[in-house]
C-alpha positions in Angstrom: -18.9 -18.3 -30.0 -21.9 -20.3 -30.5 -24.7 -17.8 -30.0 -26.2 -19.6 -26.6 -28.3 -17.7 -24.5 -29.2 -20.9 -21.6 -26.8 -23.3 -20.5 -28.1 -27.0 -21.3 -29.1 -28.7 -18.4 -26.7 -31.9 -19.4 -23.4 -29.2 -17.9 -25.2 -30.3 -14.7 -23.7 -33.6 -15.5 -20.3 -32.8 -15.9 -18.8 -32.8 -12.3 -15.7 -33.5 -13.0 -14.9 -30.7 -15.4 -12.1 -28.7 -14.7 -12.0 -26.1 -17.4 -15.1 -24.6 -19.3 -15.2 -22.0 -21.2 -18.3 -20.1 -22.6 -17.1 -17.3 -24.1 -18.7 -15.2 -26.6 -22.2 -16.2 -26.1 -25.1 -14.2 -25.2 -25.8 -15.5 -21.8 -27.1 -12.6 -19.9 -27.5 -14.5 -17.1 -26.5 -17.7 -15.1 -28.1 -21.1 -13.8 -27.5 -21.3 -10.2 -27.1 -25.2 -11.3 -24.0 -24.3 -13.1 -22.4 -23.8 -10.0 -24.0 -26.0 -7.7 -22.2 -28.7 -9.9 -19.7 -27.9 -11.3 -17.2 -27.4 -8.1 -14.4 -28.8 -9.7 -13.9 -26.5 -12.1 -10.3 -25.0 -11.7 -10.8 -22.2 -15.5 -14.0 -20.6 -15.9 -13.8 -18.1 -19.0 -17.1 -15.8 -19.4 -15.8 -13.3 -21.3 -17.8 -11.3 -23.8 -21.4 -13.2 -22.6 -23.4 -9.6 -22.1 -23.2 -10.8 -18.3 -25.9 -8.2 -16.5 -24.9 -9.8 -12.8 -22.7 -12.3 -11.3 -24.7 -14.7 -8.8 -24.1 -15.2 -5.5 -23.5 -19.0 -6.0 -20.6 -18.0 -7.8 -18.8 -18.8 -4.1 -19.8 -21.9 -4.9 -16.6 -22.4 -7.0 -13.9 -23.3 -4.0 -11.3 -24.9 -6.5 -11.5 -22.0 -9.3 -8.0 -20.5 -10.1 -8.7 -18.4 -13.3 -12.0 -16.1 -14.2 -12.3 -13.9 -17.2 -15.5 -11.6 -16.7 -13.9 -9.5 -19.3 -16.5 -7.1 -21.5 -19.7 -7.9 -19.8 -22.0 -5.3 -18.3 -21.6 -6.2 -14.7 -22.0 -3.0 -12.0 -21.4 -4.9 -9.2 -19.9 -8.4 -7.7 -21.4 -10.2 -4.8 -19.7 -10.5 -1.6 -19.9 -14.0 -2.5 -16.6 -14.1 -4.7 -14.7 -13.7 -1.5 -15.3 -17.3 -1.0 -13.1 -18.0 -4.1 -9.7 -18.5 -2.4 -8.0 -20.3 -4.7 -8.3 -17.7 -7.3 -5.3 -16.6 -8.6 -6.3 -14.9 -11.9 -9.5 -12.7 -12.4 -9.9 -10.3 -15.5 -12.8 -7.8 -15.0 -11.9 -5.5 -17.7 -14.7 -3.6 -19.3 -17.5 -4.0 -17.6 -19.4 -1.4 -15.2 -17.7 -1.6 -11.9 -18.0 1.5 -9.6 -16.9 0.1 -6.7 -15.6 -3.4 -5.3 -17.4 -5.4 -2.2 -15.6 -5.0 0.7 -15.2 -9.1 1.0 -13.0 -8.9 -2.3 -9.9 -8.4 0.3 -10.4 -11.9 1.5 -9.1 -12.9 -2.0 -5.7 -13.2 -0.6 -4.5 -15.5 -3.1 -4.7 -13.2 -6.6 -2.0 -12.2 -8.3 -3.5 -10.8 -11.6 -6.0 -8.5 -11.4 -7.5 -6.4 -14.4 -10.1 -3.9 -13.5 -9.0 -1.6 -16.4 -11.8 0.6 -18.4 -14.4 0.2 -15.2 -15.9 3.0 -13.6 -13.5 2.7 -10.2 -13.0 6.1 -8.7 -10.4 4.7 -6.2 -8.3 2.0 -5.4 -9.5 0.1 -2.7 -7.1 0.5 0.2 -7.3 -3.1 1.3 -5.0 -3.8 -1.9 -1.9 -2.7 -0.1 -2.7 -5.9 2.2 -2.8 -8.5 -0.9 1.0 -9.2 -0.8 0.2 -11.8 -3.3 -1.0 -9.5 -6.1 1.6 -8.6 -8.8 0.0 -7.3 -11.5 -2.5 -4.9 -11.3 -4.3 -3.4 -14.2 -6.2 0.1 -13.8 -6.2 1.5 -17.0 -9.0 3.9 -17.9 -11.0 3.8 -15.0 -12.3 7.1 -13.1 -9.7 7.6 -10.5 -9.2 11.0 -8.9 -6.2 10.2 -6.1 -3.0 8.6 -6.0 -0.8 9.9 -3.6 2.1 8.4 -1.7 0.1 6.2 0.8 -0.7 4.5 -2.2 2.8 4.0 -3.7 3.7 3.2 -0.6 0.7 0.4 -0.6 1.6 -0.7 -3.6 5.4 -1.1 -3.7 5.1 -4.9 -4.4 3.7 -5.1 -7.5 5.6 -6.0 -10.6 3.2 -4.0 -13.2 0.7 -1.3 -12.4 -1.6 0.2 -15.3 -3.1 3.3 -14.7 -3.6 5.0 -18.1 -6.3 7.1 -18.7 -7.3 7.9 -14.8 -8.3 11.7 -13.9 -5.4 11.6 -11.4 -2.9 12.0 -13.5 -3.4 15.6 -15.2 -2.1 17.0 -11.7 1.2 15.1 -12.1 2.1 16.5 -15.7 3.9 19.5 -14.2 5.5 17.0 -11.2 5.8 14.4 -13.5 9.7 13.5 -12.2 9.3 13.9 -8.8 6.1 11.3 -9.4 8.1 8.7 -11.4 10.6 8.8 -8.8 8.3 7.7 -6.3 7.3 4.3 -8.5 11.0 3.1 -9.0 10.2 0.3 -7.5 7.7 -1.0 -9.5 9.4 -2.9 -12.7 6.9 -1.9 -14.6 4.8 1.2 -14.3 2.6 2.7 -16.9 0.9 6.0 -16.9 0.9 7.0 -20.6 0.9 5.9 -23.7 4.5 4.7 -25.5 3.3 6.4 -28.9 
């Protein structure tokens, strides 16, 4: 919240940070520096920075556990984040996503994911191999399938979002057969509670 548009070279000199958060700024864009050295960083929040692209250095970031990329206007990722391992956490929520890079299924190790009001017009089938992803937040997005490969893909999450997805208009005359399907899930959300 402090209205910066460049990161100050002195970051550069702050390589044992762990957390850093520069949310709220008008950033735009990165310096490749700021990951370069800054590898021990374990929370990086960038939420709300007007973010155009992610760079590719952000692979850089072995140790990182938690992103927030939330409400920027990214349209893509690099295939670089696949070199983010550790991460456990990533919010991606409103921003411009059509599509993932196929490297995101090497992020083994997430268990929250939030991709809700994105432009995704399907769910990537590799997320019924990420055993380790519980939540899973899809809300308002643009997708036009979900069938029973994917509940069947899906069975071991704990929370699934998908508000506000074009699939679901076919399912209002099915609807109980549908829920039926998603018992296992504890919780499931398709509409709104009001």
């Amino acid at each position: 919240n402090n209205e910066i548009t460049l990161i100050p070279e002195s970051f550069n000199n702050l390589k044992s940070l762990k957390s850093l958060n520069l949310s709220r700024n008008h950033l735009k864009c990165l310096s490749v520096s700021l990951f370069s050295n800054l590898q021990n960083l374990t929370i990086l929040w960038l939420n709300h920075c007007e973010l155009m692209y992610l760079p590719k250095e952000i692979g850089y970031l072995k140790n990182l556990e938690r992103l927030g990329l939330k409400a920027n206007c990214l349209q893509e990722l690099p295939d670089e984040i696949s070199q983010l391992e550790n991460l456990k956490w990533l919010n991606l929520e409103k921003n411009e996503l059509y599509e993932l890079p196929d490297s995101f299924k090497k992020l083994k190790n997430i268990s929250h994911l939030n991709l809700a009001e994105n432009k995704l017009e399907k769910i990537p089938v590799y997320f019924y191999e990420m055993k380790n992803l519980h939540i899973l937040l899809l809300k308002q997005n643009r997708i036009k399938n979900f069938d029973d490969e994917s509940v069947v893909g899906l069975a071991f999450l704990q929370k699934l979002d998908l508000r506000g997805n074009p699939f679901l208009k076919k399912y209002q005359e099915s609807k109980f057969e549908f829920y039926k399907q998603l018992l296992c899930l504890n919780n499931f959300i398709i509409e709104d509670s009001n």
